[in-house]
C-alpha positions as CSV (number, residue, x, y, z in Angstrom):
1,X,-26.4,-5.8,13.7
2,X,-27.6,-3.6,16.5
3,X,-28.6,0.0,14.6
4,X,-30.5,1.3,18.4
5,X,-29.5,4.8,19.5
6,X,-31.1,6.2,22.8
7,X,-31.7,10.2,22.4
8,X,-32.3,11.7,25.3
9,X,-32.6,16.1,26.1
10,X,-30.0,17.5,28.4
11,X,-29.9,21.1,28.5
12,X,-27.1,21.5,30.9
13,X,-24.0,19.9,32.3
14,X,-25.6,20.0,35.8
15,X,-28.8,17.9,34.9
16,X,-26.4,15.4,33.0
17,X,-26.4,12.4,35.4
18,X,-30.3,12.2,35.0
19,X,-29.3,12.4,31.1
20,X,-26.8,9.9,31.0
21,X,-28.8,7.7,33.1
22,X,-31.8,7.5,31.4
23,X,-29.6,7.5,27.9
24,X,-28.0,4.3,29.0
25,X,-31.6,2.7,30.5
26,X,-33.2,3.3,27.0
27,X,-30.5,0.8,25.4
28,X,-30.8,-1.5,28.2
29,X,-29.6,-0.1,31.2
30,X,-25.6,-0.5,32.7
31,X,-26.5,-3.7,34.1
32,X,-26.3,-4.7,30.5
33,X,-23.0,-3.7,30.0
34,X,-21.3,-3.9,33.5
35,X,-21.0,-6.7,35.9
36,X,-19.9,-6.1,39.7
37,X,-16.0,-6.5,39.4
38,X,-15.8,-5.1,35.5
39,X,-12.5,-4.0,35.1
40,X,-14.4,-0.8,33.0
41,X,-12.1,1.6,31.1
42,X,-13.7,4.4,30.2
43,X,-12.1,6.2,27.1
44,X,-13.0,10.1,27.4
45,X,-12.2,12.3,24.1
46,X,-9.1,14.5,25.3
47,X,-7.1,15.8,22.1
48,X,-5.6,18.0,23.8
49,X,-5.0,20.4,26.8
50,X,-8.3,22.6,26.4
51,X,-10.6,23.8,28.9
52,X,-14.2,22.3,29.5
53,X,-15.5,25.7,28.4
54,X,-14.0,25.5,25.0
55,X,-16.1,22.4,24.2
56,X,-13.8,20.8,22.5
57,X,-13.1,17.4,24.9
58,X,-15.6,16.0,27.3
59,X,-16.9,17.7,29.6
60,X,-15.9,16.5,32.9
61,X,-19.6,16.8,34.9
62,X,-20.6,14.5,32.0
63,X,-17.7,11.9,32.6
64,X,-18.5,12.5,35.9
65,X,-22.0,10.4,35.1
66,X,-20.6,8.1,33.9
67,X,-18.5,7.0,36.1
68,X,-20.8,7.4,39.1
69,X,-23.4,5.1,36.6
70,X,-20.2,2.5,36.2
71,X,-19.4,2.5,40.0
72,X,-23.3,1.8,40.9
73,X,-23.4,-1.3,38.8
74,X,-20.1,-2.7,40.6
75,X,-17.6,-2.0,37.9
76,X,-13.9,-0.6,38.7
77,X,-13.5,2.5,36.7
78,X,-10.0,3.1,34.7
79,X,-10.1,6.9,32.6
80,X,-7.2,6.1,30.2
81,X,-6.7,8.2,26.9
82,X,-3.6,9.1,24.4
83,X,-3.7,12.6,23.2
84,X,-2.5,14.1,20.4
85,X,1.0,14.7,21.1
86,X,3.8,12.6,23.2
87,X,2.4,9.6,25.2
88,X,3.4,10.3,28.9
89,X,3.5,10.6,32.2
90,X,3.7,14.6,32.4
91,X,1.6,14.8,29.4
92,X,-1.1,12.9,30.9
93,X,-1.0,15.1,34.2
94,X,-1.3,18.1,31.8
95,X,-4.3,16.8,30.2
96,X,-5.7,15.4,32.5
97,X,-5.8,18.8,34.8
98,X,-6.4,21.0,32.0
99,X,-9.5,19.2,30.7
100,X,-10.6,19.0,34.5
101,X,-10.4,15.0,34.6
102,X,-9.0,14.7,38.3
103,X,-12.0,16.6,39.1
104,X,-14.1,14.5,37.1
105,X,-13.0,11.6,39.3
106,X,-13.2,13.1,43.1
107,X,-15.9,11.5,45.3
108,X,-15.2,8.4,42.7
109,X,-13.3,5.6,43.1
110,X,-12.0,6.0,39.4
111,X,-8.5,5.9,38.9
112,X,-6.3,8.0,35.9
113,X,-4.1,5.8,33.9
114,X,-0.4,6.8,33.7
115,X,0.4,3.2,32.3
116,X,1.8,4.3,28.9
117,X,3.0,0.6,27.4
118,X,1.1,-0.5,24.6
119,X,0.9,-3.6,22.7
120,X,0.8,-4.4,18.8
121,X,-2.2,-6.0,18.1
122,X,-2.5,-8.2,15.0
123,X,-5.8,-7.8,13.1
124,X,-6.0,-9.9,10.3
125,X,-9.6,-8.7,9.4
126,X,-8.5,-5.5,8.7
127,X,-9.3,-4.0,5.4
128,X,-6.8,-0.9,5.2
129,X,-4.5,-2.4,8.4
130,X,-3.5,-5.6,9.9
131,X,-1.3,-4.4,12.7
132,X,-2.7,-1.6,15.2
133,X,-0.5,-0.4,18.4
134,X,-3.1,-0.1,20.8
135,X,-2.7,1.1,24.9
136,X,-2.5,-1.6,27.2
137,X,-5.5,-0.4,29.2
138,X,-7.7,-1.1,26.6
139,X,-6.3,-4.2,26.1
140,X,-6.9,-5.0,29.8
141,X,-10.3,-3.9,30.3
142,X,-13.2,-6.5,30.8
143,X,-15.6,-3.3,29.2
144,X,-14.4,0.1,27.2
145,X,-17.2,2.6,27.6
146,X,-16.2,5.3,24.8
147,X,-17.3,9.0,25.5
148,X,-17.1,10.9,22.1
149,X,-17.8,14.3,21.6
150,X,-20.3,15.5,18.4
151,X,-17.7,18.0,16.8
152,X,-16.7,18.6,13.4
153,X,-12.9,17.8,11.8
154,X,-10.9,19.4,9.6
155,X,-9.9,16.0,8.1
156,X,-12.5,13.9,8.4
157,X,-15.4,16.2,8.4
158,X,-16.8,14.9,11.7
159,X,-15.3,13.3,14.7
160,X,-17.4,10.8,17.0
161,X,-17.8,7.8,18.6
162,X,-15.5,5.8,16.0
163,X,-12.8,8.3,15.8
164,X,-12.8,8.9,19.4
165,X,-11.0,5.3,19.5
166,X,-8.2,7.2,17.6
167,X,-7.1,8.1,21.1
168,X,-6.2,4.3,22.4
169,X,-3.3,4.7,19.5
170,X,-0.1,5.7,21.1
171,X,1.6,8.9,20.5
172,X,3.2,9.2,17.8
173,X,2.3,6.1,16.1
174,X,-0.7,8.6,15.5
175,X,1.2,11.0,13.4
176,X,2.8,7.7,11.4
177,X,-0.9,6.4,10.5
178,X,-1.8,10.2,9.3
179,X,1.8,10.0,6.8
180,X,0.7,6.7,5.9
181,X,-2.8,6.8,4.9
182,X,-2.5,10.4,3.9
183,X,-5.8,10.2,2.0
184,X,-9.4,10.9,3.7
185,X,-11.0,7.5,2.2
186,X,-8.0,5.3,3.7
187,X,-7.6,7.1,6.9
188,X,-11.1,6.5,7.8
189,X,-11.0,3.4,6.6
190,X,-8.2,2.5,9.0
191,X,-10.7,3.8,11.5
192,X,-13.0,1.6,10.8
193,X,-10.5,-1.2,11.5
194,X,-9.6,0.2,14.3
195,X,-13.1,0.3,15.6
196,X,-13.7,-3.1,14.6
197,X,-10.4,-4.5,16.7
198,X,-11.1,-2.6,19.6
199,X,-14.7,-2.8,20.1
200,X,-16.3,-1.1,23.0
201,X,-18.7,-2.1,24.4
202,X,-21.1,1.3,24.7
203,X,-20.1,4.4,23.5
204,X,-22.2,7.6,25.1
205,X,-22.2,11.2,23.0
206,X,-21.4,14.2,24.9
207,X,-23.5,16.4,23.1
208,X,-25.0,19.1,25.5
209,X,-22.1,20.8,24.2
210,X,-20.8,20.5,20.6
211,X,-18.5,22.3,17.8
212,X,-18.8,23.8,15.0
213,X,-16.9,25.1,11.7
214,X,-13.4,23.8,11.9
215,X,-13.2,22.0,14.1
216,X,-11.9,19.8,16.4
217,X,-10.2,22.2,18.4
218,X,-10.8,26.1,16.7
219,X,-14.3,25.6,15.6
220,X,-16.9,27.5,17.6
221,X,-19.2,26.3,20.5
222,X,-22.6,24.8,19.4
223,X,-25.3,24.0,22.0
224,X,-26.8,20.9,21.0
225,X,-29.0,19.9,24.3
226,X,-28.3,15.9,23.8
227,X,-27.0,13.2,25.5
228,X,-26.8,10.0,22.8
229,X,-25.9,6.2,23.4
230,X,-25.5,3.0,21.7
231,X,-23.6,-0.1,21.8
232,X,-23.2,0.2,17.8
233,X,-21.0,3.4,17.9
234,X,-21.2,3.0,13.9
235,X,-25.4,3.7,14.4
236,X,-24.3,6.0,17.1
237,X,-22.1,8.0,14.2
238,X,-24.9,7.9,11.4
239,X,-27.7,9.0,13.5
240,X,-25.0,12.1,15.2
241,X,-24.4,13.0,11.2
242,X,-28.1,12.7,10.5
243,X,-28.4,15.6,13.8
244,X,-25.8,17.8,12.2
245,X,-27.1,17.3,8.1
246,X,-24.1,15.5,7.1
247,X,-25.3,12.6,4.3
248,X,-23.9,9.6,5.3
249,X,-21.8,9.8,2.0
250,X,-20.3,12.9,3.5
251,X,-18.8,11.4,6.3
252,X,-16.1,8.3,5.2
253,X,-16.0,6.5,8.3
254,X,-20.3,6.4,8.6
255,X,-20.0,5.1,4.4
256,X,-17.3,3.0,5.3
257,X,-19.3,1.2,8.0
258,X,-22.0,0.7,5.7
259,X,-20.2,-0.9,2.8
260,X,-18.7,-2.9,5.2
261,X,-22.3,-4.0,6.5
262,X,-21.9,-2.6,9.7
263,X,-24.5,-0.1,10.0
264,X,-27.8,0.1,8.4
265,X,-28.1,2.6,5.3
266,X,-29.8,5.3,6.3
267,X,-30.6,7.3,9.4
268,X,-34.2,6.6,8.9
269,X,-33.7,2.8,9.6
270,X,-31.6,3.9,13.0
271,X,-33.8,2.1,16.0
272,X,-34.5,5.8,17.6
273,X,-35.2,5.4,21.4
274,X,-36.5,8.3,23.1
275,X,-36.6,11.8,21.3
276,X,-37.7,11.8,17.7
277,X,-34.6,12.8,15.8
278,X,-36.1,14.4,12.9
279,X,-37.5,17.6,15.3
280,X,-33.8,18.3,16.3
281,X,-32.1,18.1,12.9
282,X,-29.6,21.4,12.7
283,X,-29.6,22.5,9.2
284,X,-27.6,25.5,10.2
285,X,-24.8,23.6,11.9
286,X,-21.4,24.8,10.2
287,X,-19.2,22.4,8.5
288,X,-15.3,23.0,8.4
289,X,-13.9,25.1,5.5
290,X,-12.2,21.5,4.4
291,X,-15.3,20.5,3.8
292,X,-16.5,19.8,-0.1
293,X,-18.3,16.8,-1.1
294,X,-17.7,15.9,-4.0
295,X,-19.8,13.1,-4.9
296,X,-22.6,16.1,-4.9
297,X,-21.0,17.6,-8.3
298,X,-19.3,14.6,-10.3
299,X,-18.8,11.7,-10.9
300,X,-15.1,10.3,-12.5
301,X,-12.4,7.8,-12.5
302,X,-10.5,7.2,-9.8
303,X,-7.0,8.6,-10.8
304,X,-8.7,11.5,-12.8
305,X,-11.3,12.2,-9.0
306,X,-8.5,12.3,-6.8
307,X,-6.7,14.9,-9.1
308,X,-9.6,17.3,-9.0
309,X,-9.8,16.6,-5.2
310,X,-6.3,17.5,-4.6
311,X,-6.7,20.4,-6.7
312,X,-10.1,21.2,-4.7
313,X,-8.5,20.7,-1.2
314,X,-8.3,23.3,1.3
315,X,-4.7,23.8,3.0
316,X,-3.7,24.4,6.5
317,X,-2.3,28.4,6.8
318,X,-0.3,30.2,9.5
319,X,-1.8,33.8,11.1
320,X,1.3,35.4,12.1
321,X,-0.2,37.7,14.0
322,X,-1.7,35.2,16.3
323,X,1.2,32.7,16.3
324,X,3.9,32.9,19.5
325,X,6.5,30.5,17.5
326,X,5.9,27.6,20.4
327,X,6.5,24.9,17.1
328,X,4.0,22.7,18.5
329,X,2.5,22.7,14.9
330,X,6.1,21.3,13.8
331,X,6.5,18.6,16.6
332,X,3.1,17.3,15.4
333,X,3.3,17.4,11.3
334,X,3.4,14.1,10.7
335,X,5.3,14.8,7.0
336,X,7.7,17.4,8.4
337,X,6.3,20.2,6.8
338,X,6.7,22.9,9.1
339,X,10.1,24.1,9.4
340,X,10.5,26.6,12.3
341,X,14.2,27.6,11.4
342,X,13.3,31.6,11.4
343,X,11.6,31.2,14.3
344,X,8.2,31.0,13.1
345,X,6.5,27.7,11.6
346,X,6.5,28.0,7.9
347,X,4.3,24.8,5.7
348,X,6.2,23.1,2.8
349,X,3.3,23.1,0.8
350,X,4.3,20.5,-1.3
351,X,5.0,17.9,0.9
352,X,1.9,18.5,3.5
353,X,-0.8,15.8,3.9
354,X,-3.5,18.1,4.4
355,X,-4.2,16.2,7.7
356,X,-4.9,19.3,9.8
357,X,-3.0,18.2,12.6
358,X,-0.9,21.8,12.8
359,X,-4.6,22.9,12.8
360,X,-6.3,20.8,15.5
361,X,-3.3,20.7,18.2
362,X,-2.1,24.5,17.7
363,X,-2.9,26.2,21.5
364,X,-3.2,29.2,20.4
365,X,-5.7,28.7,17.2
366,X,-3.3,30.4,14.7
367,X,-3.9,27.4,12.5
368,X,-6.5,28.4,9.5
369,X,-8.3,26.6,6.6
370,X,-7.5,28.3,3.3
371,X,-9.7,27.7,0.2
372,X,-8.7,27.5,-3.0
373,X,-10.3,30.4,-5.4
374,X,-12.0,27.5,-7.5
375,X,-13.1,25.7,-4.6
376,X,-14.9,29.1,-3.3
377,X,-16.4,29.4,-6.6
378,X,-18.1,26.2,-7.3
379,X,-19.5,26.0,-3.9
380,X,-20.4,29.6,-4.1
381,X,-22.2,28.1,-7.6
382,X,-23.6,25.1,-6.0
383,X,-25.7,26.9,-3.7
């Protein structure tokens, strides 16, 4: 078990080649990881079609880096990512503009992927699944060189380096996952499998840039100042939740790694090259309104927890006065709980999954978090 993380300052996207670099060298350098003639895919996070400003995928001066890093060492450089949404051609070229990839890639010889077959990998190690659909690219690539971005989730609390692999699932066999495993703990766990049969081989954090509050995709900006790598993306996650002040138990895929063995304990065993961690800690950095950790307040049976967790959960709500009726939110509800029949997406409260998706791929951010009264309270009491 490798639990080293590099953590290196970066203040700015224009001093991020440095960064990346020296984030990389502190781990063991590309050489390490790239031989000449790699076929390298290099899997950027790119939900969705946002600008680099919003800070929500990354940043395309820092994949940039990366690929500039890649192509020094002799590798042959393949960006390939499925966002949320349909899986192709035009919504690849709408991404990939948007987000500023075929920028990214000019004085490169890095190549976008527009190859949208996949393949359906068995996995008979898997814990929560044994069959994953998985992008072909991936599947080709001598080295996958993952590039996360430190953000909180709606869902999931926090999205990194292991969710971030999310993205070599199809299309919509993403919104069939989310209606399958429509609970948090199985979800992540499912992550974790997928982790675990894909395997990159280095994973590098964009975060000179981060988000905050609900994220994914509507939280707020955060600068953060860091570049991070690792070849243990589950070390990479623990010591990115340690940053932010997320326990581990907070976070299902970092406690589901450890359980699993995959990741030491604590962020105090993490191998910390470079900056001390402990300094940088943000104890200020806002969590998403889904957020509420209850393993803080009680402990109970199973059937009897997930009742009070249900009854605890926050729910996705529409604010008509930003909405414009484009029924993205509808195309992407994995359940089909959004019916957009008066023109307007309305949420079948009883038969949504609380996955957040209407949240995190709405364009225009008209997607909130809504407490419950009694969930208000007892964190208000907590405190």
């Amino acid at each position: 078990m490798n639990n080293k993380v590099s953590v290196v300052k970066c203040d700015r996207y224009s001093e991020v080649q440095n960064a990346v670099e020296n984030a990389v060298s502190l781990i063991g350098g590309i050489g390490k990881f790239v031989k000449k003639g790699d076929n390298v895919v290099i899997k950027p996070n790119l939900v969705s079609k946002k600008k680099p400003e919003e800070a929500v995928t990354t940043n395309p001066e820092f994949l940039h880096a990366v690929i500039v890093m890649v192509e020094k060492a002799g590798g042959n450089v393949t960006i390939a990512e499925s966002p949320g949404g349909p899986y192709n051609t035009a919504a690849l070229k709408g991404v990939y503009s948007v987000c500023g990839v075929d920028k990214a890639i000019e004085g490169t010889n890095a190549k976008l992927n527009f190859d949208t077959s996949f393949t359906e990998v068995h996995f008979p190690e898997g814990k929560t699944v044994k069959k994953i659909p998985i992008i072909n690219p991936i599947l080709n690539a001598d080295v996958i060189i993952s590039l996360p971005k430190l953000k909180t989730h709606a869902m999931t609390s926090y999205t990194g380096a292991v969710k971030n692999l999310f993205g070599t699932i199809p299309g919509t066999y993403k919104a069939e996952l989310h209606f399958r495993l429509n609970e948090r703990k199985s979800f992540c766990s499912m992550l974790v499998d997928l982790h675990e049969c894909v395997k990159p081989t280095l994973s590098i954090m964009d975060a000179v840039w981060g988000m905050e509050g609900n994220g994914p995709t509507a939280g707020q900006n955060r600068h953060i100042g860091l570049v991070m790598a690792s070849e243990n993306a589950h070390a990479l996650d623990l010591a990115s939740c340690y940053l932010i002040d997320y326990a581990p138990n907070e976070v299902d895929t970092v406690r589901e790694a450890i359980e699993r063995g995959l990741v030491c304990d604590s962020a105090e065993k993490i191998d910390i090259a470079g900056e001390d961690i402990k300094p940088l800690v943000m104890k200020d950095y806002l969590k998403p309104e889904s957020h509420f950790n209850l393993i803080k307040l009680i402990s109970l049976p199973d059937a009897l927890n997930a009742r009070l967790i249900n009854a605890l959960a926050s729910k996705p709500a529409m604010d008509y006065d930003i909405c414009v009726g484009c029924g993205e939110c509808a195309r992407c509800c994995p359940p089909k709980a959004i019916d957009m029949s008066s023109g307007k997406p309305v949420i079948d409260t009883k038969r949504c999954i609380k996955c957040f998706c209407c949240q995190e791929l709405c364009p225009k951010k008209a997607v909130k978090i809504k407490r419950p009264l009694l969930n208000r309270f007892m964190i208000k009491f907590l405190k």
